[in-house]
C-alpha positions as CSV (number, residue, x, y, z in Angstrom):
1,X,6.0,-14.2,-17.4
2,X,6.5,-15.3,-20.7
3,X,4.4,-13.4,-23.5
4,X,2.1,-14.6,-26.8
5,X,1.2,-12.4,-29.1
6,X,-2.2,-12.7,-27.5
7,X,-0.8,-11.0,-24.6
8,X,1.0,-8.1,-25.9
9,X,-1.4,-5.7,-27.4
10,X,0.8,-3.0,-27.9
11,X,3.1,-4.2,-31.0
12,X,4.6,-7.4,-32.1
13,X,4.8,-10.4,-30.1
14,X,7.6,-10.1,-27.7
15,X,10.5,-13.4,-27.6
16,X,9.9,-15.3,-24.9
17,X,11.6,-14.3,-21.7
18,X,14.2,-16.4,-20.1
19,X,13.1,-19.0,-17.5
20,X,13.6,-17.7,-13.8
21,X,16.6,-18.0,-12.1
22,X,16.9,-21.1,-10.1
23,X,16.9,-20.2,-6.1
24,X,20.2,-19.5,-5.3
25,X,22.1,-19.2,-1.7
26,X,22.3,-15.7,-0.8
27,X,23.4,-13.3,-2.4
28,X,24.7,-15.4,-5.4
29,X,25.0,-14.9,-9.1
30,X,25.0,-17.8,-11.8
31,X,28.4,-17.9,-14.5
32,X,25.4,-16.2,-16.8
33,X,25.0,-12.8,-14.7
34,X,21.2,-13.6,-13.4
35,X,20.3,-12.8,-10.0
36,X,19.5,-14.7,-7.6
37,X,16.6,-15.5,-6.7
38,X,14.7,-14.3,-3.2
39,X,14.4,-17.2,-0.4
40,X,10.9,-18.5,0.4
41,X,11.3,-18.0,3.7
42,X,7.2,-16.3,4.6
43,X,5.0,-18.0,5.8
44,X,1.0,-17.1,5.7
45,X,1.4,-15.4,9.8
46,X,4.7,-13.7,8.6
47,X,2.7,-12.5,5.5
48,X,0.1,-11.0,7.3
49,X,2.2,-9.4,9.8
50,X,3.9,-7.9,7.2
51,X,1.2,-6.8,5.3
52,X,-1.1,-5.7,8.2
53,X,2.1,-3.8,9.4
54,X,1.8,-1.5,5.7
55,X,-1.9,-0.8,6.1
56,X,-0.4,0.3,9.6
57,X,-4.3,0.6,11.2
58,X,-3.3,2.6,14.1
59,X,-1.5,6.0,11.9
60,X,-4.8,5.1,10.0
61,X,-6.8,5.6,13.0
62,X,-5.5,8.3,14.5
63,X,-4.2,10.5,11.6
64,X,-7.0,9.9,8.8
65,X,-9.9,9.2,10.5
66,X,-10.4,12.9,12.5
67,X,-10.5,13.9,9.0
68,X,-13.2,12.0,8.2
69,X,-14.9,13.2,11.6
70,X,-14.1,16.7,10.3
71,X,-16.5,16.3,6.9
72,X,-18.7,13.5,7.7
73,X,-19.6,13.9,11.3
74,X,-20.7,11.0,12.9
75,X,-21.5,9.1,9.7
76,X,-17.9,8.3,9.1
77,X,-17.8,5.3,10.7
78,X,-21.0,4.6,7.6
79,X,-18.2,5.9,4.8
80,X,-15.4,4.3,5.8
81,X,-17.5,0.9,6.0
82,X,-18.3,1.7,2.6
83,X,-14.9,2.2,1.4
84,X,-13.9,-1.0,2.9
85,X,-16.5,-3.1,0.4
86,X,-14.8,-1.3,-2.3
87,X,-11.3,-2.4,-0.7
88,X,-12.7,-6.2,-0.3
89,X,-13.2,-6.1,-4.4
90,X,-10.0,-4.2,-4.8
91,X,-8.2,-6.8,-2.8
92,X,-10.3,-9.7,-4.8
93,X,-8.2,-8.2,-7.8
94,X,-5.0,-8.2,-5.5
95,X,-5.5,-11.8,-4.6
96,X,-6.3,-13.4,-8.3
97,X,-4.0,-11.6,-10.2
98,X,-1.1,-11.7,-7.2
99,X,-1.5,-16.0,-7.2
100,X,-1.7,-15.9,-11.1
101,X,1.6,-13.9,-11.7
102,X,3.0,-14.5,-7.8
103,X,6.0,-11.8,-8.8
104,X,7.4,-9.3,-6.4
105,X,6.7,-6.8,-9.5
106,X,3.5,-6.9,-8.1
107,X,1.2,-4.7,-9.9
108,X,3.7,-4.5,-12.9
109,X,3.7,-7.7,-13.4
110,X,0.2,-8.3,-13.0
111,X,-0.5,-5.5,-15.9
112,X,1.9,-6.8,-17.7
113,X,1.5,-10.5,-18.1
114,X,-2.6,-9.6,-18.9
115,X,-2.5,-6.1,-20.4
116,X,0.7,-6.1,-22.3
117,X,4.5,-5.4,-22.0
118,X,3.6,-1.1,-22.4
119,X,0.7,-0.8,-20.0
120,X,3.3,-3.2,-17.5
121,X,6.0,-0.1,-17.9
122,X,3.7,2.4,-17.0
123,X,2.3,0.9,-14.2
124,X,5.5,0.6,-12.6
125,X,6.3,3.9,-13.3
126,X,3.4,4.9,-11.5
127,X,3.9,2.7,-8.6
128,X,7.8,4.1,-8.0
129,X,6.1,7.9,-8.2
130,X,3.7,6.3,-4.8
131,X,7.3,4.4,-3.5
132,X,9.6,7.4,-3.3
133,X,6.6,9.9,-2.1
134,X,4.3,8.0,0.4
135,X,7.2,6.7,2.6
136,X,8.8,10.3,3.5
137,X,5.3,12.1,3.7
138,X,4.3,9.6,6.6
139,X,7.7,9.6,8.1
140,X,7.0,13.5,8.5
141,X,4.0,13.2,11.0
142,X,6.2,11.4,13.4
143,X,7.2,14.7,15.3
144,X,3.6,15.7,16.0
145,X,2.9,12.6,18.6
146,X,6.4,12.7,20.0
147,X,5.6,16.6,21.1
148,X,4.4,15.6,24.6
149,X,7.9,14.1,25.4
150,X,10.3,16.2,22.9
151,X,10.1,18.8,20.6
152,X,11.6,17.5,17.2
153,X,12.0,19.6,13.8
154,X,9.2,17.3,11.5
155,X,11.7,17.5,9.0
156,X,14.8,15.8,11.3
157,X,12.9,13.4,12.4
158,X,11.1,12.3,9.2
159,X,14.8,11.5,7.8
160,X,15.5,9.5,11.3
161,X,12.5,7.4,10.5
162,X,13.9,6.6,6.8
163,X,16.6,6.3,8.1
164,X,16.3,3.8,11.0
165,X,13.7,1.7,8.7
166,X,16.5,1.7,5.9
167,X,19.0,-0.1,8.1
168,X,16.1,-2.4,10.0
169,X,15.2,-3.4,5.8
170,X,18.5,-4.7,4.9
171,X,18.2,-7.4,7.2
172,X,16.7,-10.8,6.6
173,X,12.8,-10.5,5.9
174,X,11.6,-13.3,8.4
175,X,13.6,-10.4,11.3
176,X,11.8,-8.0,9.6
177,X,8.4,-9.9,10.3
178,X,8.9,-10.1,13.8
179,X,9.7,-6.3,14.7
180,X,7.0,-5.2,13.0
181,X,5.2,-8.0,14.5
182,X,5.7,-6.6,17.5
183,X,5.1,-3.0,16.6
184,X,2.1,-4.4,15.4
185,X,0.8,-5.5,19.0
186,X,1.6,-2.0,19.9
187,X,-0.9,-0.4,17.6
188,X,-3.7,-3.1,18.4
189,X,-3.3,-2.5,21.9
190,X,-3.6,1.6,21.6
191,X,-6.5,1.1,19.5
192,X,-8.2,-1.3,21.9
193,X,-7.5,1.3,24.8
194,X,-9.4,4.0,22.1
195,X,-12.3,1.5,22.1
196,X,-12.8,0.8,26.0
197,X,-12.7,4.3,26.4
198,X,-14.8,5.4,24.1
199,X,-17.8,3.0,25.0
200,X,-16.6,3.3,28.7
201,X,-17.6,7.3,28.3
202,X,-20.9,6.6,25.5
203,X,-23.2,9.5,25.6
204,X,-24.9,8.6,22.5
205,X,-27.4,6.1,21.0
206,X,-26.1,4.2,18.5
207,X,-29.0,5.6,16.1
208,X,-26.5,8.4,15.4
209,X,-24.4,5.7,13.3
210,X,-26.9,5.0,11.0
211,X,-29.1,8.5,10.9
212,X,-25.8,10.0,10.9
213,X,-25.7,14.0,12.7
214,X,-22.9,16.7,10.6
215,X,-21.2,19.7,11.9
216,X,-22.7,22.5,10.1
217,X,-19.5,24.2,11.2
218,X,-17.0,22.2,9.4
219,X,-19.2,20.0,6.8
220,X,-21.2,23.0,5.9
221,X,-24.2,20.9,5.3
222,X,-27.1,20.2,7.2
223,X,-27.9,16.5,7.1
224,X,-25.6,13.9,5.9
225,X,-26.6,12.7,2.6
226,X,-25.1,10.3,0.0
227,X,-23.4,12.8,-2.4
228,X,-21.5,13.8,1.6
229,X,-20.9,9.7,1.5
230,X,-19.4,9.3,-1.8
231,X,-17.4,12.9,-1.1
232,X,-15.4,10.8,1.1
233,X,-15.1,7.5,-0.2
234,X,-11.4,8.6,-1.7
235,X,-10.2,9.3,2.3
236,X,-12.2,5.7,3.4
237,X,-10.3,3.8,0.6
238,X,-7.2,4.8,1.5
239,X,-7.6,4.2,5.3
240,X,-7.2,0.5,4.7
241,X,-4.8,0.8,2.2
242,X,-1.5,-1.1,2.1
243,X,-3.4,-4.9,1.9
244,X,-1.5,-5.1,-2.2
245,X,1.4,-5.4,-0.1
246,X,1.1,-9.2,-0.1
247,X,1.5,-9.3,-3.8
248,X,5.4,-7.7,-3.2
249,X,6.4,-10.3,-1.0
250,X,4.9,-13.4,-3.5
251,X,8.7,-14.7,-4.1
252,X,9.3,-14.9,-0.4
253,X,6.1,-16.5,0.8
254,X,5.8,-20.1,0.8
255,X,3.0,-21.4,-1.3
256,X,1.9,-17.6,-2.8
257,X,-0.7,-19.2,-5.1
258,X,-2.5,-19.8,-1.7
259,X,-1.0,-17.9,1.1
260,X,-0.9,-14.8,-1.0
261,X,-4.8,-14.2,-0.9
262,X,-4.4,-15.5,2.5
263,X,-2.5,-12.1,3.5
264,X,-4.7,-9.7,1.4
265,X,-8.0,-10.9,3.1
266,X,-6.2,-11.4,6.5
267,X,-4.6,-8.0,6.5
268,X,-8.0,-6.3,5.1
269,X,-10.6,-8.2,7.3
270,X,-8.1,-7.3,10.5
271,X,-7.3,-3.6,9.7
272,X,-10.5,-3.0,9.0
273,X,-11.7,-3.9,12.6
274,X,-8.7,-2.3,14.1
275,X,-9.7,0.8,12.5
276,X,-14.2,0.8,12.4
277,X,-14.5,-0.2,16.0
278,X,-12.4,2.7,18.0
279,X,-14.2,4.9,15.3
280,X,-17.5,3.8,16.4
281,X,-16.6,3.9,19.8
282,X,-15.2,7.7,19.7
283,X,-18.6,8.5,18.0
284,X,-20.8,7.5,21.1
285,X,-18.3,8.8,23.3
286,X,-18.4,12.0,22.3
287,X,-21.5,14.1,23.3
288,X,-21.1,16.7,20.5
289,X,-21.2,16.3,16.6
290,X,-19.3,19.9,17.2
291,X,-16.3,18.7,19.4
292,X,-16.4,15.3,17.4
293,X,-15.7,17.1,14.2
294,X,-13.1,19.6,15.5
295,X,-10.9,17.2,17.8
296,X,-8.2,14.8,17.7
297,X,-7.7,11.4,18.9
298,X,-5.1,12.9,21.9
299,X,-7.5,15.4,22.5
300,X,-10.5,12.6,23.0
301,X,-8.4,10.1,25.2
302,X,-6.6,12.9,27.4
303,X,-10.7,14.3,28.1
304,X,-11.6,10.7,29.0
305,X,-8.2,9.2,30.8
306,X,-5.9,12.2,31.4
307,X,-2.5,13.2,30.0
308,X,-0.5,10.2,30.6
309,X,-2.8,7.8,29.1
310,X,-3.0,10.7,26.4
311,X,1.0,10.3,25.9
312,X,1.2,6.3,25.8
313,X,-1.1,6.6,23.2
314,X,0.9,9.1,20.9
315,X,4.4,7.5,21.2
316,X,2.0,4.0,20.2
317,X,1.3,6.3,16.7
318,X,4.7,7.4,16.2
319,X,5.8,3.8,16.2
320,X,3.2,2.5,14.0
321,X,4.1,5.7,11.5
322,X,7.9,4.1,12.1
323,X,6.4,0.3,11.4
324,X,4.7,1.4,8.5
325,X,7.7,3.1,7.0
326,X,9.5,0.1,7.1
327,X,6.9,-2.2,5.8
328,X,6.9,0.6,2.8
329,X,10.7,0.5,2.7
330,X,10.6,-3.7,2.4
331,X,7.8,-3.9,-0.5
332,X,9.6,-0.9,-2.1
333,X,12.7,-2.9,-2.3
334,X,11.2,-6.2,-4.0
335,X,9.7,-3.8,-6.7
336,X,12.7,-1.8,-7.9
337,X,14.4,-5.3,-7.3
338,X,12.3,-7.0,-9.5
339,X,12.8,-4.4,-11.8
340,X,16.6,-4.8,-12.3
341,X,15.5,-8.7,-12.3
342,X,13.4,-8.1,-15.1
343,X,15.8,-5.8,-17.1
344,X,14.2,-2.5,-17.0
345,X,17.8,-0.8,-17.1
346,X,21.2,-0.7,-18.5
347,X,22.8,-3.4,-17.3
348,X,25.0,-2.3,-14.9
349,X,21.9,-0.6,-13.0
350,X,19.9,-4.1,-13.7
351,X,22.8,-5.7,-11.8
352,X,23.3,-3.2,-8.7
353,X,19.5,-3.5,-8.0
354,X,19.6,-7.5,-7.9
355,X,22.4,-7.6,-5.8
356,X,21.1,-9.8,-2.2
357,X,23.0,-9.0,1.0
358,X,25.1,-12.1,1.3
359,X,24.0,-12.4,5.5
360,X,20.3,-11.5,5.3
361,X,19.4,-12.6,1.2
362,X,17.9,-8.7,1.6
363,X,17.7,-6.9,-1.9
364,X,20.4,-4.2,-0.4
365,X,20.9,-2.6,-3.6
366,X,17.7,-2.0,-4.5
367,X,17.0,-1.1,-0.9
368,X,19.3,2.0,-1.0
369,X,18.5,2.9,-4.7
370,X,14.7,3.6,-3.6
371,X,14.8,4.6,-0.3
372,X,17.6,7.0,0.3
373,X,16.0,9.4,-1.8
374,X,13.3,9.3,0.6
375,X,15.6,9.9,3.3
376,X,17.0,13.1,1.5
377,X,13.2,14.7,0.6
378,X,12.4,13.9,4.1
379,X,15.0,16.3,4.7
380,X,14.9,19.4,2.2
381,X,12.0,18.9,0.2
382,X,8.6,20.3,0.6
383,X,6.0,17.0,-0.3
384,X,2.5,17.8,0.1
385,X,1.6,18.6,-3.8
386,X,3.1,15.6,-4.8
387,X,1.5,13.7,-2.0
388,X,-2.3,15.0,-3.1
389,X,-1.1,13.7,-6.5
390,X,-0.8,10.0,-5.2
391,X,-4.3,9.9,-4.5
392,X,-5.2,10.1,-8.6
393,X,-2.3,8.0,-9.5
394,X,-3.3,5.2,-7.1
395,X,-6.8,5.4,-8.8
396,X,-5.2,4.8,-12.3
397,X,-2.6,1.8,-10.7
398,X,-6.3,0.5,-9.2
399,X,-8.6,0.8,-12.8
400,X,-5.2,-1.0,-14.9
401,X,-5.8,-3.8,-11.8
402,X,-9.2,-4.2,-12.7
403,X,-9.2,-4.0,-16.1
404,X,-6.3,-6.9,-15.9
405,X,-9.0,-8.7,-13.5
406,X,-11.1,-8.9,-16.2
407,X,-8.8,-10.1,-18.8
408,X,-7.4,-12.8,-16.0
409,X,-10.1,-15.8,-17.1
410,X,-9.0,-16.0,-20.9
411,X,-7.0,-18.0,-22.4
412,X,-3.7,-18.9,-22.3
413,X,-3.2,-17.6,-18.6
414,X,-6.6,-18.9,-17.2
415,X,-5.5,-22.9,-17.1
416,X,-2.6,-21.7,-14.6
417,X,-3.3,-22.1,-10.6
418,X,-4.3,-19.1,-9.0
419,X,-7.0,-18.2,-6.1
420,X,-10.1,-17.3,-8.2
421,X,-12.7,-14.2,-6.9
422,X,-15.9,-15.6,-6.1
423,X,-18.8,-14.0,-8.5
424,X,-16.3,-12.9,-11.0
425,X,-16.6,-10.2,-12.8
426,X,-18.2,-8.2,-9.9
427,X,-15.5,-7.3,-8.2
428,X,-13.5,-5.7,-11.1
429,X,-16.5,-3.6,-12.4
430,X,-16.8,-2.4,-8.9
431,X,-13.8,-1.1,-8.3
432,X,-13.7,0.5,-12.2
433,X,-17.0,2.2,-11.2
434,X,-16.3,3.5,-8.1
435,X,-12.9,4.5,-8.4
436,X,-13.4,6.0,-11.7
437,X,-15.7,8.1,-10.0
438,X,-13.1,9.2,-7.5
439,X,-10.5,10.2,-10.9
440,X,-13.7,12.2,-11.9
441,X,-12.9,14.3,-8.8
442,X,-9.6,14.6,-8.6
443,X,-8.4,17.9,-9.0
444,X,-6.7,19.2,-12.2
445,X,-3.1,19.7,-11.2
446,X,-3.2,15.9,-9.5
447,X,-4.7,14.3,-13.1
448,X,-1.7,16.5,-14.5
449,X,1.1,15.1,-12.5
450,X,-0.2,11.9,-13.2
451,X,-0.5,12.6,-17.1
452,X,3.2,13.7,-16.9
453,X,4.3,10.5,-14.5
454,X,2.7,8.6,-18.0
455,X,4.3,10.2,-20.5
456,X,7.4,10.3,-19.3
457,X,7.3,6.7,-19.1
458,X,6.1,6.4,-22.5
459,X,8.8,8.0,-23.5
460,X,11.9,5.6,-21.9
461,X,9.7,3.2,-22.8
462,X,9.8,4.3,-26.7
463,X,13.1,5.0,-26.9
464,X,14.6,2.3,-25.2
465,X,12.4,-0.4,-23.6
466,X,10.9,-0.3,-27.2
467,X,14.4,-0.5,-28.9
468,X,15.6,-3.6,-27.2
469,X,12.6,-6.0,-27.2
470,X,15.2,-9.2,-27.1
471,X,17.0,-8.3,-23.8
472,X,15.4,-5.8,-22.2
473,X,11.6,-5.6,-20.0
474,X,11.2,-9.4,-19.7
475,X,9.1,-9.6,-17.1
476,X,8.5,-13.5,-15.3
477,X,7.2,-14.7,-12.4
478,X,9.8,-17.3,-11.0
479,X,8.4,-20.8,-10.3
480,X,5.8,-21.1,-7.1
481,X,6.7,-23.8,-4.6
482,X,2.9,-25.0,-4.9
């Protein structure tokens, strides 16, 4: 994206960035040293397989939502539906700013081309302290739902997840689409068995959705009221997280100023279902707001179909936690790619991250450079403090989003074609309300992880990013096909 001075608060106008590289074949490189350039090879199904694949709705099923059931009782199904409307205007944001800057940056470059060249470099270094965490932590819950068949160490087989979806990334991305496509099946099929079940065995009205009954036990309250509701809006957000994915992939989908908000809404509109109607269906079918609260989704199938159907069910979670991985792997690789593309680095760095695989046109280098890290803290490193911290620095990644939603209709960029929100600027001040409120309650030692994830960013970016304004941190958006 080229800058004006309008567009780069932060200092003096920056030079205009060089034009995109043109496509190239496979892992070639012009006589100049640019990279070349991802194949638009996506189309919108692809897209949404992809995408639907990273919000992975079965793990998101069965691994977030009995924590829901533990502090909401049966309202959850009510917060979760709740957080969703506040993912629809989230993804809004996705879906403009994604077809107006269609980069596989993604949020970078969206922050960047609308909030300035400074505000760009931090949210990218915020969104690589979410890349090399999020993909290891979920990797480590695989051994709990293989424990029926074989007992794993969490730790071995959370590096033979990163491992396995490492190798399955470097190939071509269209491959990549169909096995997760087909993962994908998986988890709609486990969560469709959840839902026959569950209103197979109903022992409720469904009056208990919407006067919703808490486990004094466990909630510690005795009627479910909206400040219990907004508690856990942060957990209901992030069940249907993973629709921004579509904005990596905009340099490999076909037509990304349409097909781009295509895959958000898809993705959303799909996981969401995947995810709200087992959970309904597991709140009439179980008699007690107690045992509701307290159990797990093995626990609730093998009481209504027995052990075996109990079993299927897991190994259906611990390939969706592998699918997911591997989505995250994929969209981790177009960032730091786009990274090296953009100059972010020393130049030998910039041009081991841009390097394609010359079979697959994959982003190997970049690949590796993100990933295998993962691999190696999947292995010796204990995650879960970092992990809690994600939570506040997604909020931050979210209000940047929506303040660049808001700057998105002025001039110069607003004459460009992009999917426009519908009753613009709702969506952005929702999300800037709602998820400030959740930064309000992080707690301390998240907000200062995610202060020190800033400043140490403001720091490369002072004294270097700063330093070379001519050749480094140009950040563009190649040419759409549309």
């Amino acid at each position: 994206m080229t800058h004006t001075p309008a567009d780069t608060p932060d200092g003096a106008a920056a030079p205009p960035a060089p034009a995109p590289a043109a496509a190239a074949p496979p892992g070639a490189r012009d006589d100049g040293g640019s990279p070349a350039a991802l194949a638009r090879v996506l189309g919108p199904v692809g897209a949404v397989l992809l995408t639907l694949s990273c919000i992975t709705p079965a793990s998101s099923l069965f691994i977030l939502v009995p924590e829901l059931f533990a502090g909401q009782g049966t309202g959850a199904p009510l917060t979760i539906a709740v957080g969703i409307v506040i993912s629809v205007a989230v993804g809004a944001c996705y879906a403009e700013l994604g077809t107006l800057t269609p980069s596989s940056g993604g949020e970078y470059a969206m922050v960047d081309a609308l909030l300035g060249r400074f505000l760009g470099w931090v949210t990218f270094a915020m969104t690589i302290a979410m890349l090399v965490v999020i993909p290891p932590v979920i990797a480590l819950g695989t051994a709990d739902y293989l424990a029926d068949l074989v007992r794993v160490d969490p730790q071995v087989a959370g590096c033979a997840v990163m491992l396995v979806a490492i190798a399955t990334a470097v190939l071509d991305v269209k491959s990549n689409a169909l096995v997760t496509g087909a993962f994908l099946v998986l988890e709609v099929v486990a969560a469709a068995v959840v839902a026959v079940l569950g209103f197979a065995h109903a022992q409720r009205s469904p009056s208990v959705l919407v006067h919703p009954e808490v486990s004094q036990a466990t909630a510690g309250a005795p009627a479910f009221t909206a400040g219990l509701l907004v508690s856990g809006l942060a957990a209901a957000m992030f069940v249907v997280n993973g629709f921004g994915t579509a904005s990596y992939l905009a340099e490999e989908i076909h037509r990304p100023r349409r097909n781009v908000a295509r895959a958000v809404f898809w993705s959303l509109f799909v996981g969401a279902a995947v995810i709200v109607v087992p959970a309904v269906a597991a709140v009439l079918g179980t008699g007690s707001t107690d045992a509701l609260s307290t159990a797990t989704f093995s626990d609730l199938v093998r009481g209504w179909a027995g052990d075996t159907t109990a079993t299927v069910i897991d190994l259906c979670v611990a390939l969706a936690i592998l699918n997911a991985v591997l989505v995250m792997v994929l969209q981790n690789a177009r960032v730091v790619y786009a990274s090296g593309r953009d100059r972010a680095w020393p130049a030998p760095v910039n041009r081991a991250l841009t390097r394609l695989h010359p079979r697959f046109g994959s982003p190997w280098g970049a690949t590796l450079a993100i990933s295998l890290p993962g691999a190696a803290l999947a292995c010796f490193a204990d995650l879960s403090t970092l992990y809690e911290a994600t939570g506040a620095i997604l909020a931050v990644v979210y209000v940047l989003l929506a303040l660049a939603a808001l700057a998105a209709r002025r001039a110069p960029l607003r004459g460009r074609p992009a999917w426009r929100m519908p009753l613009w600027p709702l969506a952005p001040v929702v999300v800037l309300a709602s998820v400030g409120y959740v930064l309000y309650q992080q707690a301390g030692r998240d907000l200062a992880i995610t202060g020190g994830v800033i400043a140490a960013a403001a720091l490369y970016y002072v004294l270097y990013l700063r330093r070379h304004p001519h050749d480094r941190w140009q950040v563009a958006a190649p040419e759409a096909d549309d």
